[in-house]
ZAPA-685211 format. One record per residue (C-alpha): residue number from 0; x, y, z. Coordinates in steps of 0.05 Angstrom, whole numbers. Example, Ala and Ser with C-alpha at 12.3 -4.5 7.8 and 13.67 -1.06 7.14 Angstrom:
<rec pos="0" east="246" north="-90" up="156"/>
<rec pos="1" east="273" north="-21" up="143"/>
This chain:
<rec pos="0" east="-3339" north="860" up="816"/>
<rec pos="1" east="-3361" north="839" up="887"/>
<rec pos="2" east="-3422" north="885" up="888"/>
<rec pos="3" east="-3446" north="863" up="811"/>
<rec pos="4" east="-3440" north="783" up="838"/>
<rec pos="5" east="-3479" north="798" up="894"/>
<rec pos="6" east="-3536" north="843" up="853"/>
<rec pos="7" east="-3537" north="781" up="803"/>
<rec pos="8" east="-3550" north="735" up="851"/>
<rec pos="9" east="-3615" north="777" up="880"/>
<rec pos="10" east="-3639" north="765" up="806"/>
<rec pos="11" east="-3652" north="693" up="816"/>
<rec pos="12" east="-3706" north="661" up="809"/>
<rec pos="13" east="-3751" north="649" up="880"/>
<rec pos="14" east="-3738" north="571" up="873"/>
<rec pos="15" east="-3667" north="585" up="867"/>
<rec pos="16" east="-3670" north="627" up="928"/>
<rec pos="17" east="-3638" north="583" up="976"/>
<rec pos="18" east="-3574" north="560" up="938"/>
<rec pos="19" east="-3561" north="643" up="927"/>
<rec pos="20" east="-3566" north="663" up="993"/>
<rec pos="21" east="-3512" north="598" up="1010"/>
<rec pos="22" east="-3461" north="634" up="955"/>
<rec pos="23" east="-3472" north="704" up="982"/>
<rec pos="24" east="-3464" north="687" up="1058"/>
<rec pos="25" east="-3402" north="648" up="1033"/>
<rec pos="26" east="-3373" north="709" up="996"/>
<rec pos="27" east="-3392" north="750" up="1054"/>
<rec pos="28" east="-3351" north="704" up="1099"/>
<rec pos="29" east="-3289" north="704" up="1050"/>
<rec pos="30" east="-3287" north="783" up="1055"/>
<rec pos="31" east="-3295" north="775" up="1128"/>
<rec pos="32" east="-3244" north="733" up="1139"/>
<rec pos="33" east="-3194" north="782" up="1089"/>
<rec pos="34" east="-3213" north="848" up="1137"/>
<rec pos="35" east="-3227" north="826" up="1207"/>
<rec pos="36" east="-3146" north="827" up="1221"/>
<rec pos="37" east="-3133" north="893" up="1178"/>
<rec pos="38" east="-3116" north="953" up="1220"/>
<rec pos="39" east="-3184" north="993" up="1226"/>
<rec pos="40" east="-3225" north="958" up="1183"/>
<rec pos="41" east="-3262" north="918" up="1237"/>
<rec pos="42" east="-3326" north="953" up="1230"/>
<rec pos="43" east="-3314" north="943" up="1155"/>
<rec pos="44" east="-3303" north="868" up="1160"/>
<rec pos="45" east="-3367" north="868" up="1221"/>
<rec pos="46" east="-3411" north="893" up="1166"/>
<rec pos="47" east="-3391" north="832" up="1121"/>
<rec pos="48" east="-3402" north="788" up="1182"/>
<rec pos="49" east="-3477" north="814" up="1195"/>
<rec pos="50" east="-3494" north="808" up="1116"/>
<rec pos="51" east="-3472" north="731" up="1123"/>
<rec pos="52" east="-3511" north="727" up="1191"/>
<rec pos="53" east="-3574" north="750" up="1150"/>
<rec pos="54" east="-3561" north="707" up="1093"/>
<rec pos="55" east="-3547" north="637" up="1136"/>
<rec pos="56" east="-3612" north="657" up="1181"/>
<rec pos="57" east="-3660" north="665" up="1114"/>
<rec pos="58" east="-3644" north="591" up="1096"/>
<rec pos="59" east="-3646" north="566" up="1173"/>
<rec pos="60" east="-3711" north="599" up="1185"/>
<rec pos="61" east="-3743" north="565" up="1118"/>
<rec pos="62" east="-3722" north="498" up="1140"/>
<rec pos="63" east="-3716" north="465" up="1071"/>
<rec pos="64" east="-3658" north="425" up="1048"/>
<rec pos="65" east="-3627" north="444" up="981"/>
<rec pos="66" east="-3557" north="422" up="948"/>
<rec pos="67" east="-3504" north="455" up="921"/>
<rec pos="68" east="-3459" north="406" up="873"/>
<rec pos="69" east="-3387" north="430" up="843"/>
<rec pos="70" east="-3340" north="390" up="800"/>
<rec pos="71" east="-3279" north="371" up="839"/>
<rec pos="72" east="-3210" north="340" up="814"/>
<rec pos="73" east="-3227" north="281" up="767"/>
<rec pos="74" east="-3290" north="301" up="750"/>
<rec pos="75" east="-3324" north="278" up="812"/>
<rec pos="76" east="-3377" north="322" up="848"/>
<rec pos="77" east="-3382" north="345" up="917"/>
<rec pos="78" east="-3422" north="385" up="958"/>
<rec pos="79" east="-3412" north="453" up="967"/>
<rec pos="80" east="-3477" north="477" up="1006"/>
<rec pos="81" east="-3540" north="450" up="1042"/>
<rec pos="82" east="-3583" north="469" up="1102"/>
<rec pos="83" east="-3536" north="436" up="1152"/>
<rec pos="84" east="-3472" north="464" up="1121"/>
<rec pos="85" east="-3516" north="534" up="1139"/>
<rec pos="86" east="-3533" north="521" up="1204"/>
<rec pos="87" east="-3453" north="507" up="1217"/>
<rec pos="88" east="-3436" north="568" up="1185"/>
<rec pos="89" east="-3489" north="605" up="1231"/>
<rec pos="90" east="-3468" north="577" up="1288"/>
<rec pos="91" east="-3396" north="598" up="1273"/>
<rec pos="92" east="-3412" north="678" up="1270"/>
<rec pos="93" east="-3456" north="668" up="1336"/>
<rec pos="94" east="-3390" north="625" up="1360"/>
<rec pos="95" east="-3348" north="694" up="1340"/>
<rec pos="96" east="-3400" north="746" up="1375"/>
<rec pos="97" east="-3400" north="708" up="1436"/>
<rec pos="98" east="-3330" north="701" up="1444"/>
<rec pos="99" east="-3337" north="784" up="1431"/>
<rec pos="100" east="-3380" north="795" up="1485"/>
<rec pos="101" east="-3387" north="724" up="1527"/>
<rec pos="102" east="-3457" north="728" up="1517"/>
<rec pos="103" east="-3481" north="655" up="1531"/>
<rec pos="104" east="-3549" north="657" up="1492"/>
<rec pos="105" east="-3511" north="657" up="1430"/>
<rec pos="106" east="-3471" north="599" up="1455"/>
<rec pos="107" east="-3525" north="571" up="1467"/>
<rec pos="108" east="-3553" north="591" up="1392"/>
<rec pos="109" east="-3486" north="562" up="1365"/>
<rec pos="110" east="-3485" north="487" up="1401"/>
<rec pos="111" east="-3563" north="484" up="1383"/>
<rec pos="112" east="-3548" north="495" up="1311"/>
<rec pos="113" east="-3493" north="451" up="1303"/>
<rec pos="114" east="-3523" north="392" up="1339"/>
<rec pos="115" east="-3590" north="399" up="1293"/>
<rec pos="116" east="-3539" north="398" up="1228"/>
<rec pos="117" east="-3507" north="339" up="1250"/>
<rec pos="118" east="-3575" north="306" up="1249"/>
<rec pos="119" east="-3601" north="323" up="1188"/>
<rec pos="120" east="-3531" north="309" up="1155"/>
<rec pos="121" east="-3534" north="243" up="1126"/>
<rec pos="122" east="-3453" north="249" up="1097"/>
<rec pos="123" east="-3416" north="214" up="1149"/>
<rec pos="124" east="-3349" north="251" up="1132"/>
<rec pos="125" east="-3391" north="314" up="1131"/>
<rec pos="126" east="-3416" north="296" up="1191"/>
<rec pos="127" east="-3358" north="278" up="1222"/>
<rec pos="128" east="-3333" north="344" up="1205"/>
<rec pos="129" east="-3385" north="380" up="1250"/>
<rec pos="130" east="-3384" north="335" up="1308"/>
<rec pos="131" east="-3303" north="350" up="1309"/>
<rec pos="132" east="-3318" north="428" up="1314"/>
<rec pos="133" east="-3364" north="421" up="1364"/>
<rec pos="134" east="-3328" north="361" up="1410"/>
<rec pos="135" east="-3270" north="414" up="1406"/>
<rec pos="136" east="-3307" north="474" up="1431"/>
<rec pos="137" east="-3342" north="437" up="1485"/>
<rec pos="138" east="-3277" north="412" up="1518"/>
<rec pos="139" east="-3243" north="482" up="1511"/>
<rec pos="140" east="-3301" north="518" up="1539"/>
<rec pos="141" east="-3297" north="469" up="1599"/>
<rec pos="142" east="-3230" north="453" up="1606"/>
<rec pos="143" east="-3179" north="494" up="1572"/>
<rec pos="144" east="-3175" north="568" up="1547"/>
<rec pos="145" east="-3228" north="588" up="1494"/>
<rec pos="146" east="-3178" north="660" up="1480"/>
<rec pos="147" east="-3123" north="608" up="1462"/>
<rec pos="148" east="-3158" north="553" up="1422"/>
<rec pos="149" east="-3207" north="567" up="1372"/>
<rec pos="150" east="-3240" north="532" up="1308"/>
<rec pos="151" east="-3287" north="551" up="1249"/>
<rec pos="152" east="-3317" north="510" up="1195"/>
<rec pos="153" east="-3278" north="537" up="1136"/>
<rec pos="154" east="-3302" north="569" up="1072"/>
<rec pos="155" east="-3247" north="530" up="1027"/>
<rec pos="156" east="-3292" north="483" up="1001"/>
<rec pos="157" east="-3262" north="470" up="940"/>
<rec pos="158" east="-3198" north="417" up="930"/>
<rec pos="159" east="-3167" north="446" up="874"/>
<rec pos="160" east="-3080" north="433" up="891"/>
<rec pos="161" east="-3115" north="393" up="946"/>
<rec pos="162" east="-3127" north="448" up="999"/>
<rec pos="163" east="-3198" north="446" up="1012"/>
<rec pos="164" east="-3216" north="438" up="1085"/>
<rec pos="165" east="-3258" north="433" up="1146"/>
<rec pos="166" east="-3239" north="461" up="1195"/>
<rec pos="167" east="-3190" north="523" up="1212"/>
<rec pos="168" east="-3150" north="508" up="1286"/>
<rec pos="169" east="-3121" north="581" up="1314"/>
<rec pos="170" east="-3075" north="572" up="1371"/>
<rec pos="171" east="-3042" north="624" up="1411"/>
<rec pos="172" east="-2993" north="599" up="1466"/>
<rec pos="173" east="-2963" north="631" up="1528"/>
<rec pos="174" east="-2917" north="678" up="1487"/>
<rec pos="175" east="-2963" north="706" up="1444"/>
<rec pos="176" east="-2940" north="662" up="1385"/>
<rec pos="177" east="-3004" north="647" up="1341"/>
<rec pos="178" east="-3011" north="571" up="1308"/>
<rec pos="179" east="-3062" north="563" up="1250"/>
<rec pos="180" east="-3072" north="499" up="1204"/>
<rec pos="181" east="-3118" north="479" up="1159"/>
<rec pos="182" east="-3154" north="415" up="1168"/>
<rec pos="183" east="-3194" north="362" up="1132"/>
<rec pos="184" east="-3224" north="322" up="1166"/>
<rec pos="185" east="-3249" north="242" up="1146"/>
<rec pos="186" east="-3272" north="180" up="1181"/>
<rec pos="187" east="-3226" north="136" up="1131"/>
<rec pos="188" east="-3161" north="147" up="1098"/>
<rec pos="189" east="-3175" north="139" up="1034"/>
<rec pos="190" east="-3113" north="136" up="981"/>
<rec pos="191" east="-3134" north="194" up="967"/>
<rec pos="192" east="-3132" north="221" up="1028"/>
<rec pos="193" east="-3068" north="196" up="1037"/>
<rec pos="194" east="-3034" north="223" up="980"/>
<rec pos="195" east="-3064" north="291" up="1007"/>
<rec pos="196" east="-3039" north="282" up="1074"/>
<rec pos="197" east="-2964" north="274" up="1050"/>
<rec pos="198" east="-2965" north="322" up="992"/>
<rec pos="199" east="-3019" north="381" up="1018"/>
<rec pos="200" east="-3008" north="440" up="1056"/>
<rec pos="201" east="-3077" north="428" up="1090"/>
<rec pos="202" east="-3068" north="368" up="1141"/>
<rec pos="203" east="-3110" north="298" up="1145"/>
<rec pos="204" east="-3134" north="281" up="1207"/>
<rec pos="205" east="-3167" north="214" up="1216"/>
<rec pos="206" east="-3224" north="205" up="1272"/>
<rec pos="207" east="-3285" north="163" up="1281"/>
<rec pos="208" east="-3364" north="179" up="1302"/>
<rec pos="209" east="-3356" north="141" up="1361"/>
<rec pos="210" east="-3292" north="175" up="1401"/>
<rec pos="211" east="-3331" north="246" up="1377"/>
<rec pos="212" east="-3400" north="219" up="1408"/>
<rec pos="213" east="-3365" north="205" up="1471"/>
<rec pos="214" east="-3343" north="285" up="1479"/>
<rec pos="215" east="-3405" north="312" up="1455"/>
<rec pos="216" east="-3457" north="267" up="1501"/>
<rec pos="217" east="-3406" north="282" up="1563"/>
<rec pos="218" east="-3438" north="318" up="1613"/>
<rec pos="219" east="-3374" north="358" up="1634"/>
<rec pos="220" east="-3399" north="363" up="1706"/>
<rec pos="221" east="-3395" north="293" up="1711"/>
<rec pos="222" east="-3320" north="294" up="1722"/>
<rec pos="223" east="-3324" north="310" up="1786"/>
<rec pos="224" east="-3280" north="273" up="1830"/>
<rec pos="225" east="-3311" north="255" up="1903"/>
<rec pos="226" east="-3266" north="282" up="1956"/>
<rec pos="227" east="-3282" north="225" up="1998"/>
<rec pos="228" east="-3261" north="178" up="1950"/>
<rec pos="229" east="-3197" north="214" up="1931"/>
<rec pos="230" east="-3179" north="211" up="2006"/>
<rec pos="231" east="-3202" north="135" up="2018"/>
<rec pos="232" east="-3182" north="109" up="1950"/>
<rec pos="233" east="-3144" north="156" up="1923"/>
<rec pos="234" east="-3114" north="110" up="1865"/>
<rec pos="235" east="-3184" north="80" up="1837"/>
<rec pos="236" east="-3212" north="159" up="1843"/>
<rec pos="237" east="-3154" north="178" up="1795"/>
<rec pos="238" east="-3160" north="122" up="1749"/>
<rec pos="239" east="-3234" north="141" up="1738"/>
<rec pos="240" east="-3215" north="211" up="1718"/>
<rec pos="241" east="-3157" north="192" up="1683"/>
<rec pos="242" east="-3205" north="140" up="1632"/>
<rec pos="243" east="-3261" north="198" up="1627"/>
<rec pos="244" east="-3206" north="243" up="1602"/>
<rec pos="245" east="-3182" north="190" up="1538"/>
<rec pos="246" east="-3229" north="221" up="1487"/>
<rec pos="247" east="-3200" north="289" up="1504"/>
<rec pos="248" east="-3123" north="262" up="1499"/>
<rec pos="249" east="-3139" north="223" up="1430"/>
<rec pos="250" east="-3165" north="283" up="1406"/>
<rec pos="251" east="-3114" north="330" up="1428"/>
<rec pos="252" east="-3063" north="281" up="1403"/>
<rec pos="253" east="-3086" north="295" up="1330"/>
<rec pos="254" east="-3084" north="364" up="1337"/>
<rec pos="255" east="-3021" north="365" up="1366"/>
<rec pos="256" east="-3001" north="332" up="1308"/>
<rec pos="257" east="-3041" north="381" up="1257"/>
<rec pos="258" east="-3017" north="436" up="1280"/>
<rec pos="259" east="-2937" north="403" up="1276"/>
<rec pos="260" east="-2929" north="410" up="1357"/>
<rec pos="261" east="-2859" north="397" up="1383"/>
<rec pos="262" east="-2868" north="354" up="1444"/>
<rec pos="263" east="-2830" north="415" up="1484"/>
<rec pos="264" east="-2887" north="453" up="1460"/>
<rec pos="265" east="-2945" north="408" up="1473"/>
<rec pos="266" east="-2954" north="413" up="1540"/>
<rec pos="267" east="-2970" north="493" up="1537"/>
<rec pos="268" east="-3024" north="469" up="1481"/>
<rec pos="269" east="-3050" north="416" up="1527"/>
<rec pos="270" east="-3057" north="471" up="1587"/>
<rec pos="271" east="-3100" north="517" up="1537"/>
<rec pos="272" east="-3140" north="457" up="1503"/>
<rec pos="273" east="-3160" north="414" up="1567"/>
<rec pos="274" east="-3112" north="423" up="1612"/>
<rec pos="275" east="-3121" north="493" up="1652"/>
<rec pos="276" east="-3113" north="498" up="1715"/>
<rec pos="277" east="-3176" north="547" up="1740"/>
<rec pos="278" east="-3218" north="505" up="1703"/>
<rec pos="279" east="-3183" north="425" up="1723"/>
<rec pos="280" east="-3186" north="459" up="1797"/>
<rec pos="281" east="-3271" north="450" up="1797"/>
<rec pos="282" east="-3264" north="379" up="1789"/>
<rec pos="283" east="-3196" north="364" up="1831"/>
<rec pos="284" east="-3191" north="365" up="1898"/>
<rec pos="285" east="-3120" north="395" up="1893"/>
<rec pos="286" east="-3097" north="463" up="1899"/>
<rec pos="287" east="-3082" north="502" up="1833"/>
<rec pos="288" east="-3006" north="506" up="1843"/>
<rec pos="289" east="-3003" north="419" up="1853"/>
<rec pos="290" east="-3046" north="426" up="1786"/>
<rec pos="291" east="-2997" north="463" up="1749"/>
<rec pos="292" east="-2943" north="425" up="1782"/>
<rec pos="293" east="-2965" north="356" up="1766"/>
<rec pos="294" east="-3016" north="364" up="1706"/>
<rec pos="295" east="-2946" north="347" up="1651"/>
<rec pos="296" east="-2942" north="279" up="1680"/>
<rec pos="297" east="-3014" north="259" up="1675"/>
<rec pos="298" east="-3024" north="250" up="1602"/>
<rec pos="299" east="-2959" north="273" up="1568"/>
């Protein structure tokens, strides 16, 4: 059934082009996402992943917007597909091959894509939703552990029994548990959104352009606290790190939340989000052990 969809949708015609190579880099993403964790079928499910690579790059490399509309609950519409939903899903299997093989150019290739979709997206809760998976991956890469926290833009587009999302969290803590929650994402709490926040399996989380703009313009090696400081004043030094780390706690808050964190278990999630100690130990004069020691207290 698979392989017929797929032929069918090579029969289109050329102006149609763009909106089937959207469904069949979607479908190839679904099976991905079915294998990748099935005993030896890796290179099965990797074989999925390269079809939607080629897919997502044919519509990136043409540079024209299209739309993809589907009828939602109530007969409303919503978008399923355009060129910066693409890019995102692009820069999601360079996201995965890099954490594969830590090459950088495709990190690179990932953060370049999304940033261009969130420019050409003129949704603002689409947009939102971008700027949330990239503010996230930019403060794990920097500050916490990228093995332990990961996030994708999600293939469940559609809202039927209200469990579309945006975003998939994965979270594995310091025993090897694994976390995972869906996640939609939205600038307002609508009633709507409200009703699907008490009543949905896929959890609401509410955040704004502006506290997302502030993670995503940081330059991270800004943080820096000056030794001299820290020694003279060591109070104001601390307060100026402590204020350039709020965007990272309001975020981590919500998560926390999403994810349905204990507060015994929060502070593990914390250490692997923005809170490890190799990485805090660039920017604080303080030994890694007064780190680990002391980091619980700071924001907690």
């Amino acid at each position: 059934g698979i392989k017929n969809f797929l032929a069918n949708l090579e029969k289109l015609p050329p102006q149609e082009t763009q909106s089937a190579e959207f469904l069949k880099g979607m479908l190839n993403l679904e099976i991905y996402g079915h294998l990748a964790d099935v005993p030896n079928r890796k290179k099965e499910a990797n074989q999925f992943l390269d079809q939607a690579l080629q897919c997502f790059s044919k519509i990136v490399e043409k540079k024209e917007n299209f739309e993809i509309r589907c009828k939602v609950e109530n007969g409303k519409e919503a978008v399923f597909g355009n060129l910066a939903l693409s890019q995102a899903y692009l820069g999601d299997i360079y996201y995965r091959k890099y954490l594969e093989d830590n090459d950088l150019t495709k990190r690179s290739q990932e953060e370049g894509l999304y940033k261009e979709a969130i420019q050409i997206e003129n949704d603002t809760n689409r947009r939102c939703e971008l700027k949330t998976i990239l503010a996230i991956r930019k403060i794990v890469e920097n500050l916490g552990n990228e093995n332990s926290v990961k996030c994708w833009k999600t293939t469940r587009r559609e809202d039927f029994r209200q469990k579309a999302a945006d975003l998939l969290l994965e979270y594995l803590d310091k025993q090897g548990e694994p976390y995972s929650k869906y996640i939609d994402i939205t600038c307002r709490l609508t009633t709507e959104k409200s009703q699907k926040k008490d009543y949905s399996p896929t959890s609401v989380m509410v955040i704004t352009e502006d506290n997302l703009d502030d993670i995503i313009n940081l330059d991270f090696n800004s943080l820096s606290i000056d030794k001299e400081e820290m020694a003279t004043r060591p109070r104001i030094a601390a307060k100026k790190f402590r204020d350039t780390f709020i965007p990272f706690e309001v975020l981590f808050s919500k998560l926390a939340d999403s994810l349905g964190l204990r507060k015994i278990e929060r502070p593990d999630f914390a250490a692997n989000f923005f809170m490890n100690e190799d990485k805090l130990s660039k920017f604080l004069p303080l030994d890694k052990k007064t780190i680990i020691e002391t980091r619980s207290h700071w924001w907690l």
